[in-house]
N, C-alpha and C positions, 0 to 999 in steps of 0.2 A: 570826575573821572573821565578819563578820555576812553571815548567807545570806536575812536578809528582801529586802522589794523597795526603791523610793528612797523611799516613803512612809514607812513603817516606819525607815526609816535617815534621814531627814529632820528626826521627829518625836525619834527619841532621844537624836539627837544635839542636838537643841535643847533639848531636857528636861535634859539633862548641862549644859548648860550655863547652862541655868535662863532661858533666853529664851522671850520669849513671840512667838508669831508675828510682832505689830505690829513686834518689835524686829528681827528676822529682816530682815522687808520694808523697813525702813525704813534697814537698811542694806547691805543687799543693792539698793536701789535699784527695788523690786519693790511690787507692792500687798501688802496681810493677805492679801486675795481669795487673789490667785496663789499665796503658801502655803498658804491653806487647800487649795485646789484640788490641791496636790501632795503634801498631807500624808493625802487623801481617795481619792488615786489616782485621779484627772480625770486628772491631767496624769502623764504617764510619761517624757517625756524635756526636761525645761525650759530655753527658752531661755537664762536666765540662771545657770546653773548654774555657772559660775564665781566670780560674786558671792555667791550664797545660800552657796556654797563656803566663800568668806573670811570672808561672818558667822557662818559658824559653824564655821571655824580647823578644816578640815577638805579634803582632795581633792577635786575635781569627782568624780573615779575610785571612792573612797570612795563616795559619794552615788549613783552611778549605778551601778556595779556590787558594794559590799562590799569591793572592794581598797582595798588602802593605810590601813590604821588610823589612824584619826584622831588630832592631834596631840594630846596631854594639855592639858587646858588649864590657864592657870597663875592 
């Protein structure tokens, strides 16, 4: 279980999955901005956080608190 914060858990789980922000936001339905802002820890609790979720095949729960290990991706 990852005990970073959602920045940190945000960021590495995007890196695993080799996306880049833009791709993140763009299909999470969100700006670059608004990731950068949450991968920088501006933002701590994201509105969208459901979305940013699915692009990256991962819990809301996950993302916000470290629970629920993220799905392998394939």
């Amino acid at each position: 279980m990852n005990t970073g914060n959602i920045s940190e858990r945000l960021k590495q789980r995007r890196t695993e999955l080799c996306l880049s922000q833009s791709a993140v936001a763009k299909s999470a339905g969100i700006t670059q901005q608004s990731v950068q802002a949450i991968e920088a820890g501006e933002t701590k609790r994201p509105r969208h956080i459901v979305e940013i979720s699915l692009a990256l095949k991962c819990a809301p729960e996950y993302l916000l608190y470290g629970t629920k290990a993220p799905k392998q991706s394939s």
